[in-house]
KERO-695178 format. One record per residue: residue number from 0; residue in three letters; y, x, z of N, C-alpha, C in turn. Coordinates in Angstrom, 3 decimals. Example, Ala and Ser with C-alpha at 12.3 -4.5 7.8 and 13.67 -1.06 7.14 Angstrom:
+-----+------+----------+----------+----------+----------+----------+----------+----------+----------+----------+
: seq : type :      n_v :      n_u :      n_w :     ca_v :     ca_u :     ca_w :      c_v :      c_u :      c_w :
+-----+------+----------+----------+----------+----------+----------+----------+----------+----------+----------+
:   0 :  ala :   -5.690 :   13.190 :    7.800 :   -4.500 :   12.300 :    7.800 :   -3.300 :   13.200 :    7.800 :
:   1 :  ser :   -2.250 :   12.850 :    7.080 :   -1.060 :   13.670 :    7.140 :    0.030 :   12.900 :    7.870 :
+-----+------+----------+----------+----------+----------+----------+----------+----------+----------+----------+
END
This chain:
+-----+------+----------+----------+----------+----------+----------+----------+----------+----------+----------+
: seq : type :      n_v :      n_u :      n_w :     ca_v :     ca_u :     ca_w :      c_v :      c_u :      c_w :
+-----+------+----------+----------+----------+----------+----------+----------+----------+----------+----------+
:   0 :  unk :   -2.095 :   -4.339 :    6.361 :   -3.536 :   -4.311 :    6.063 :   -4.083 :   -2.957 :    6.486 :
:   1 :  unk :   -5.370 :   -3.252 :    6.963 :   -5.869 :   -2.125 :    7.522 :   -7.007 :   -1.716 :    6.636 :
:   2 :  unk :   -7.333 :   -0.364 :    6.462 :   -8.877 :   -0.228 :    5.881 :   -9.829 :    0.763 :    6.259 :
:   3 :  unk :  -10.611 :    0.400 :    6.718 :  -12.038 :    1.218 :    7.323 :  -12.687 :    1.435 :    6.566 :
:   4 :  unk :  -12.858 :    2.700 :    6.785 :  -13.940 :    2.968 :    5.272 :  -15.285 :    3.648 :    6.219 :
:   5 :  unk :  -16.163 :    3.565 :    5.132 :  -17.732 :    4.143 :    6.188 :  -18.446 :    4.409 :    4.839 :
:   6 :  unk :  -19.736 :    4.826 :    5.513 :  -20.870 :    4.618 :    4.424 :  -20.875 :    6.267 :    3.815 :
:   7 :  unk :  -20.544 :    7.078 :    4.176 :  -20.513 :    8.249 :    3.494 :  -21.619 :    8.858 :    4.189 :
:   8 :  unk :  -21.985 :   10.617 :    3.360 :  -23.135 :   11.109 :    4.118 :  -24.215 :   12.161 :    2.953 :
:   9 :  unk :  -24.556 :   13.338 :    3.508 :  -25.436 :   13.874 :    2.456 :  -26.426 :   13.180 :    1.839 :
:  10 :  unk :  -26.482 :   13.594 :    0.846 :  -27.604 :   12.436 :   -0.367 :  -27.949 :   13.799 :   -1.571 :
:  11 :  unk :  -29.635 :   13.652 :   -1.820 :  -29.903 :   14.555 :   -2.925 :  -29.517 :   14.195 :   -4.304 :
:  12 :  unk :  -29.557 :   14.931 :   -5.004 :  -29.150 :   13.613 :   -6.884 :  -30.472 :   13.133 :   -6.678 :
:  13 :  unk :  -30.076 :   11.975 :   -7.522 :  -31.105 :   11.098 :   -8.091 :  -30.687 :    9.995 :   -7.084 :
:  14 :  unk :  -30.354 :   10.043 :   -5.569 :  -30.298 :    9.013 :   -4.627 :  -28.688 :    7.751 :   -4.574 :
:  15 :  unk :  -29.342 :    7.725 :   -3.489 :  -28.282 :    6.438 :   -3.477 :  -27.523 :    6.172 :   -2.058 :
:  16 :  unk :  -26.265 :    5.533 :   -2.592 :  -25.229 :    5.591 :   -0.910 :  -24.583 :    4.166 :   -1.243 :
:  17 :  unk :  -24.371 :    3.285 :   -0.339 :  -23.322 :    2.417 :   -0.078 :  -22.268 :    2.826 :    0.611 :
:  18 :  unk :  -20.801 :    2.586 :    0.160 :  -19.988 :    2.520 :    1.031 :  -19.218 :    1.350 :    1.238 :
:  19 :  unk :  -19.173 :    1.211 :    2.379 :  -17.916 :    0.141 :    2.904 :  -16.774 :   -0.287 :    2.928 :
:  20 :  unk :  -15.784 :   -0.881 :    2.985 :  -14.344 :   -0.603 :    3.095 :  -13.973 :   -1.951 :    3.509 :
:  21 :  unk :  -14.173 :   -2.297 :    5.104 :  -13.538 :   -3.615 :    6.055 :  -12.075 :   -3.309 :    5.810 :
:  22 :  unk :  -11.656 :   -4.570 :    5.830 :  -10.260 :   -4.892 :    5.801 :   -9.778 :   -5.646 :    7.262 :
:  23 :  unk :   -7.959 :   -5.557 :    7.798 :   -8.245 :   -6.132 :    8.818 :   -7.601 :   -7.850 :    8.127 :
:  24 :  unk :   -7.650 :   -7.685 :    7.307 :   -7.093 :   -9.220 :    7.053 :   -8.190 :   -9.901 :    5.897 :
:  25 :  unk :   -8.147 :  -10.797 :    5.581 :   -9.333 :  -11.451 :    4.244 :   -9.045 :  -10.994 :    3.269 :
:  26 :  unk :  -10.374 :  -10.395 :    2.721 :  -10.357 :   -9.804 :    1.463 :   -9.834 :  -10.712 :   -0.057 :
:  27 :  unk :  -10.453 :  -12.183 :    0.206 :   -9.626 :  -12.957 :   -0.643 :   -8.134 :  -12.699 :   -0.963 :
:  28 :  unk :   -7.415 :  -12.708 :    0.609 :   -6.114 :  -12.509 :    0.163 :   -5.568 :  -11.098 :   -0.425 :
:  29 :  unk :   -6.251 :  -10.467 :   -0.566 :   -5.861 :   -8.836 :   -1.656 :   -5.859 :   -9.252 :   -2.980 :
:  30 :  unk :   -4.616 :   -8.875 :   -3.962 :   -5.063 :   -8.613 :   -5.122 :   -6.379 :   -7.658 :   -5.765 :
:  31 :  unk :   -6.456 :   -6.789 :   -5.123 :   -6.653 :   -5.596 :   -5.994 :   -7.672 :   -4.439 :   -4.873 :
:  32 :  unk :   -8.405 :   -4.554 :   -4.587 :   -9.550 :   -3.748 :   -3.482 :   -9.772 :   -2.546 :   -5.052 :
:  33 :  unk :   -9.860 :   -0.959 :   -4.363 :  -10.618 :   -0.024 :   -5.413 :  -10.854 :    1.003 :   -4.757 :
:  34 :  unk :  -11.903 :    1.446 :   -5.039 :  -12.133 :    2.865 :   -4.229 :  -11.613 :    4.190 :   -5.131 :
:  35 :  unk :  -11.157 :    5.085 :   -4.729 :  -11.248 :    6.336 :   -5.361 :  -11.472 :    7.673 :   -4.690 :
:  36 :  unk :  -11.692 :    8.432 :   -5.737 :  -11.991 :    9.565 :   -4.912 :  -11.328 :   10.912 :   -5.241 :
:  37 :  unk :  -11.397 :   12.159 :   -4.109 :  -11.227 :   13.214 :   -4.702 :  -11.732 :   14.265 :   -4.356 :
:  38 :  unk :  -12.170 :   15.291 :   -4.941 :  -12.629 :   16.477 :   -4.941 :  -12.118 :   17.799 :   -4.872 :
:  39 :  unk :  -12.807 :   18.459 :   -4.382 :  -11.702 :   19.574 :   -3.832 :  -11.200 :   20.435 :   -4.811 :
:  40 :  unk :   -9.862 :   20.625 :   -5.136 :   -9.562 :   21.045 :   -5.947 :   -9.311 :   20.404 :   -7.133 :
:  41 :  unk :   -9.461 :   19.073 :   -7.355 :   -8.934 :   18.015 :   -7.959 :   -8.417 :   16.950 :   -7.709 :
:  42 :  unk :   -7.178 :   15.490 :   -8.905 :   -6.237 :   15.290 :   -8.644 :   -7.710 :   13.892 :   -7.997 :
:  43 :  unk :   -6.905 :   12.905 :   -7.101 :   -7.583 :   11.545 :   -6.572 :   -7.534 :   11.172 :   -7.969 :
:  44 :  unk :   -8.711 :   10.324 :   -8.524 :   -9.165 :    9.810 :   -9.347 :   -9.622 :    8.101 :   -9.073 :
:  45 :  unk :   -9.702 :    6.810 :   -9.894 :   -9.742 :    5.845 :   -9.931 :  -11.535 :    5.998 :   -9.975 :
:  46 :  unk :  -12.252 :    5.553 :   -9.081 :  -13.572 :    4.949 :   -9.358 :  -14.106 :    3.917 :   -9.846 :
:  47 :  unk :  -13.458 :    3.003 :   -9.220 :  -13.612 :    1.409 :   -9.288 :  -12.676 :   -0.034 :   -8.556 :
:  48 :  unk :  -12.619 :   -0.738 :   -9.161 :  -11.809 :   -1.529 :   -8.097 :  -12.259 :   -2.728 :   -9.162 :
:  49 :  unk :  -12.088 :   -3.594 :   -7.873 :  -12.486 :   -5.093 :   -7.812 :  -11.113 :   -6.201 :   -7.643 :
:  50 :  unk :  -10.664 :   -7.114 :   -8.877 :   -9.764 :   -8.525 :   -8.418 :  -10.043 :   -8.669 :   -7.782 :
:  51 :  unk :   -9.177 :  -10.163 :   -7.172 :   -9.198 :  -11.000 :   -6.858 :   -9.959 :  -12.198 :   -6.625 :
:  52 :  unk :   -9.886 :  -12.196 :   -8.581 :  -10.803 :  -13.190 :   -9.304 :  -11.792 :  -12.592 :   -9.363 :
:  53 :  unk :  -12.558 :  -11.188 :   -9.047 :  -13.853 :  -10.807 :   -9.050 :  -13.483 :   -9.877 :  -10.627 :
:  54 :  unk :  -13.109 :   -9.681 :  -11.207 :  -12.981 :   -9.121 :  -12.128 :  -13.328 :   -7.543 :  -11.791 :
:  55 :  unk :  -14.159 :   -6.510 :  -12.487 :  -14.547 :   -4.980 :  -12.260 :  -14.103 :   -3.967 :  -13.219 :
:  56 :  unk :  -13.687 :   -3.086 :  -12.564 :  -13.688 :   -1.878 :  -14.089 :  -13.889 :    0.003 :  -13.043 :
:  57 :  unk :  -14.178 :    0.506 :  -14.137 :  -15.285 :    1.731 :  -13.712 :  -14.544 :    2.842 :  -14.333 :
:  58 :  unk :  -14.591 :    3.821 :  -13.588 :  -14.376 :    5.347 :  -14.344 :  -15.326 :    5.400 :  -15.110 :
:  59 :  unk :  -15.669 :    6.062 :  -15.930 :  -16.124 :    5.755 :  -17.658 :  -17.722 :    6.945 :  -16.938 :
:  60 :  unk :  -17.258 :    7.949 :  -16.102 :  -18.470 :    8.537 :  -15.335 :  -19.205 :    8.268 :  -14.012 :
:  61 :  unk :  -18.624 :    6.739 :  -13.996 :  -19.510 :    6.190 :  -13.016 :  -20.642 :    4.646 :  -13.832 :
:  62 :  unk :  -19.920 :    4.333 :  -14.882 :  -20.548 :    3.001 :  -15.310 :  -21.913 :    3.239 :  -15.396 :
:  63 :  unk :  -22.838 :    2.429 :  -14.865 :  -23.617 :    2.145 :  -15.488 :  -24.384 :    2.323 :  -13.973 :
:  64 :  unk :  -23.943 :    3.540 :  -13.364 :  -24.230 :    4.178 :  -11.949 :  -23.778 :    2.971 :  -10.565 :
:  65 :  unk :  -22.785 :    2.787 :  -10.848 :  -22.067 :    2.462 :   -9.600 :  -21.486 :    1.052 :   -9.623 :
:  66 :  unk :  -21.738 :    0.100 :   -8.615 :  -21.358 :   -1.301 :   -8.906 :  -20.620 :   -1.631 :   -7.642 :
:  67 :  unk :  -19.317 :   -2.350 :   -8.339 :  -18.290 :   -2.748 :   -6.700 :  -18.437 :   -4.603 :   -6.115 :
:  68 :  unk :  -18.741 :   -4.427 :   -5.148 :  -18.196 :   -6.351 :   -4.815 :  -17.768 :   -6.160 :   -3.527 :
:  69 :  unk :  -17.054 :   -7.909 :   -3.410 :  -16.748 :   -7.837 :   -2.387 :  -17.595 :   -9.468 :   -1.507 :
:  70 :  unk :  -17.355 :   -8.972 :   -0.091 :  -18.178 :  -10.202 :    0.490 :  -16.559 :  -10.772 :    1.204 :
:  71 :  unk :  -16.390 :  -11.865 :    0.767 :  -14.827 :  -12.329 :    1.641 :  -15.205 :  -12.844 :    3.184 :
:  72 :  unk :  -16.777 :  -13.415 :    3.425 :  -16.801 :  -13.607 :    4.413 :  -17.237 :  -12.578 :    5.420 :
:  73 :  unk :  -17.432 :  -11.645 :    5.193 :  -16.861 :  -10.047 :    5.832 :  -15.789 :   -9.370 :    5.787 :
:  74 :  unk :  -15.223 :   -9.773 :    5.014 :  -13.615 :   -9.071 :    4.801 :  -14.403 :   -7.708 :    4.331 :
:  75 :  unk :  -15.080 :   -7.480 :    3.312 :  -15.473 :   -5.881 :    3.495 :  -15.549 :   -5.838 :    1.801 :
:  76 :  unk :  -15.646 :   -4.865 :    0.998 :  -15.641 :   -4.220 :   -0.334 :  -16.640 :   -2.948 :   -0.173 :
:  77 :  unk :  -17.930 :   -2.983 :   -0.970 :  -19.021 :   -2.469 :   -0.983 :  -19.233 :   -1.602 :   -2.150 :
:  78 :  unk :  -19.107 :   -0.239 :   -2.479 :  -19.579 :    0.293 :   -3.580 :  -20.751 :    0.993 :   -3.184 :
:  79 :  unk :  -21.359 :    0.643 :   -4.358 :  -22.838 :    0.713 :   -4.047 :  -23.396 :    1.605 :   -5.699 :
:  80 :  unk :  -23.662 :    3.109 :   -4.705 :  -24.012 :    4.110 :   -5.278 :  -25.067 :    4.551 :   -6.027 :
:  81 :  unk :  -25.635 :    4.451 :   -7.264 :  -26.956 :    4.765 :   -7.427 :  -26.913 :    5.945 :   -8.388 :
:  82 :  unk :  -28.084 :    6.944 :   -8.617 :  -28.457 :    7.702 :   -9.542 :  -26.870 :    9.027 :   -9.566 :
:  83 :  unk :  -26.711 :    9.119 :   -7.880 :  -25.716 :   10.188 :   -8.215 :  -26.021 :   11.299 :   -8.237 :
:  84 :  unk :  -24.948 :   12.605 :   -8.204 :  -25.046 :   13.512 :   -9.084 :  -24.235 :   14.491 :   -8.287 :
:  85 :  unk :  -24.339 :   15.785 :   -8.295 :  -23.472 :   16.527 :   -7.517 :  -21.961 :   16.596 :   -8.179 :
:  86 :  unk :  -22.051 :   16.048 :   -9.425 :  -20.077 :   15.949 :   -9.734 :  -19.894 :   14.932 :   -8.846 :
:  87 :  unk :  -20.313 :   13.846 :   -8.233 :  -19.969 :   12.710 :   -7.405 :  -19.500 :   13.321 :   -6.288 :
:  88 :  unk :  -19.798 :   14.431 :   -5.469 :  -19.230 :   14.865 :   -4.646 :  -17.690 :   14.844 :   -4.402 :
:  89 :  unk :  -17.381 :   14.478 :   -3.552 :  -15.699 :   14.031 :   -2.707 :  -15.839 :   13.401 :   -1.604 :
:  90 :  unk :  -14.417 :   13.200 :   -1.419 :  -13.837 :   12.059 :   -0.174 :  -13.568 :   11.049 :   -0.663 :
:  91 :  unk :  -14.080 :    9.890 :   -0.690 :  -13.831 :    8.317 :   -1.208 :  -13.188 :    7.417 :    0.095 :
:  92 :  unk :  -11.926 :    6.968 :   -0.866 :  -10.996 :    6.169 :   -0.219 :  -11.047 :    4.857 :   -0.671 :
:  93 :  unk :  -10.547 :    4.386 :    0.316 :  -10.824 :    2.673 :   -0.229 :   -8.801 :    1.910 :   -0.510 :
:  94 :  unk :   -8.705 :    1.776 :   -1.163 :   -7.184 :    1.236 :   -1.625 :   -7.150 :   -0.187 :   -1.721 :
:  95 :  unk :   -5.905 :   -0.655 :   -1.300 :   -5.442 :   -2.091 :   -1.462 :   -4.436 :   -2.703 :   -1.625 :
:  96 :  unk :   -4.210 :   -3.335 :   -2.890 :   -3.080 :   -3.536 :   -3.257 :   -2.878 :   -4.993 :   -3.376 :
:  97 :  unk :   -1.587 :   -5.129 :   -3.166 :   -0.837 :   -6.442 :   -2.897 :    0.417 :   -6.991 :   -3.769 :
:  98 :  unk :    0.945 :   -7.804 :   -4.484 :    1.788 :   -8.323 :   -4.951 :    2.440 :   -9.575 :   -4.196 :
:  99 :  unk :    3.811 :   -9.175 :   -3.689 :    4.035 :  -10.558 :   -3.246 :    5.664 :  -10.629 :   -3.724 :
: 100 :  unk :    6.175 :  -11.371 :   -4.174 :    7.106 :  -11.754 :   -4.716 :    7.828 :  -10.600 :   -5.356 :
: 101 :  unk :    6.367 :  -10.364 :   -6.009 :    7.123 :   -9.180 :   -7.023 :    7.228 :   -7.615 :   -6.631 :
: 102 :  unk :    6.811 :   -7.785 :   -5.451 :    6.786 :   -6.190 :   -4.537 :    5.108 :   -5.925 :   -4.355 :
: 103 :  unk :    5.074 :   -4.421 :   -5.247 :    3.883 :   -4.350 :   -4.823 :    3.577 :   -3.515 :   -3.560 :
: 104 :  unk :    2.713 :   -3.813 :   -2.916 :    2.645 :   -3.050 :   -1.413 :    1.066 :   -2.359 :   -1.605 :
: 105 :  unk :    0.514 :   -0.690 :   -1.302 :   -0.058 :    0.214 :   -1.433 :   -0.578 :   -0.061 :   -0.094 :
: 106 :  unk :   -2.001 :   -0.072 :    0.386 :   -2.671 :    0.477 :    1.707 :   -3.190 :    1.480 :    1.304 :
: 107 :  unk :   -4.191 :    2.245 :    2.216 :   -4.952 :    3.205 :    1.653 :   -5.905 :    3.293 :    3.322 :
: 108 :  unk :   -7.029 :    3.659 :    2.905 :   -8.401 :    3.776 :    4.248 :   -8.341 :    5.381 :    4.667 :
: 109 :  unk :   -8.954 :    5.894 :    5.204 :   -9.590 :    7.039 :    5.476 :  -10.874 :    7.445 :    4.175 :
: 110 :  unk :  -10.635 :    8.746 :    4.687 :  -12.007 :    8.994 :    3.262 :  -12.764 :    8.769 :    4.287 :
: 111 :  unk :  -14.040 :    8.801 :    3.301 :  -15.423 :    9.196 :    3.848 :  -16.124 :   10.143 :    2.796 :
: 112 :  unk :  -16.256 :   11.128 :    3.345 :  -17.094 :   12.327 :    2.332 :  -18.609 :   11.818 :    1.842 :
: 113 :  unk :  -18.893 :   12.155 :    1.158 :  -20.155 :   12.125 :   -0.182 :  -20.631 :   13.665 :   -0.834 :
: 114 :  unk :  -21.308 :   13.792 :   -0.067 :  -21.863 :   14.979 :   -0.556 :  -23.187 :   14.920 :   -1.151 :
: 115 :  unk :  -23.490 :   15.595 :   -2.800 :  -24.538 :   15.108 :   -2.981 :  -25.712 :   16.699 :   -3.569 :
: 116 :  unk :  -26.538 :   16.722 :   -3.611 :  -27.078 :   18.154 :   -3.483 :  -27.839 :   18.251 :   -4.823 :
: 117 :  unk :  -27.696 :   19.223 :   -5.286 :  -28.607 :   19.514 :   -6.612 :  -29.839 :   19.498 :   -6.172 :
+-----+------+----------+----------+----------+----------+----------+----------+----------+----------+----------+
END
């Protein structure tokens, strides 16, 4: 599995960013699509990630801010940024995880930086 990540880019607070994360195979067939991020000088952190079954869960300082889906007939996983903040600042990666007979298998995308300006 492959993952492209995009959608990054300076943004003032208060604004808003989508990012992308194409897959080269169907997103249906992933368990587990999540973005995370990290900041300089800190450890990669869990943002968000999206089932299978569509199921969501949030770093506890993004809820309310930040909403994940996926479109299967794009093969793509969309977090979609609102009301950020200059702690949002990092490199956001897009992750994908797989279970298959019991083996779990790790992808991982390229970042895309997020820079956001007081």
């Amino acid at each position: 599995v492959q993952l492209q990540a995009s959608g990054g880019g300076l943004v003032q607070a208060g604004g808003s960013l989508r990012l992308s994360c194409a897959a080269s195979v169907s997103t249906f067939s992933i368990d587990r699509i999540a973005w995370y991020r990290q900041a300089p000088g800190k450890q990669r952190e869990l943002v968000a990630a999206i089932s299978r079954g569509g199921n969501t869960n949030f770093a506890d300082s993004v809820k309310g801010r930040f909403t994940i889906a996926r479109d299967n007939a794009k093969n793509t996983v969309y977090l979609q940024m609102n009301s950020l903040k200059p702690e949002d600042t990092a490199v956001y990666y897009c992750n994908a995880v797989n279970v298959v007979r019991g083996v779990l298998t790790d992808y991982w995308g390229q970042g895309t930086l997020v820079t956001v300006s007081s």
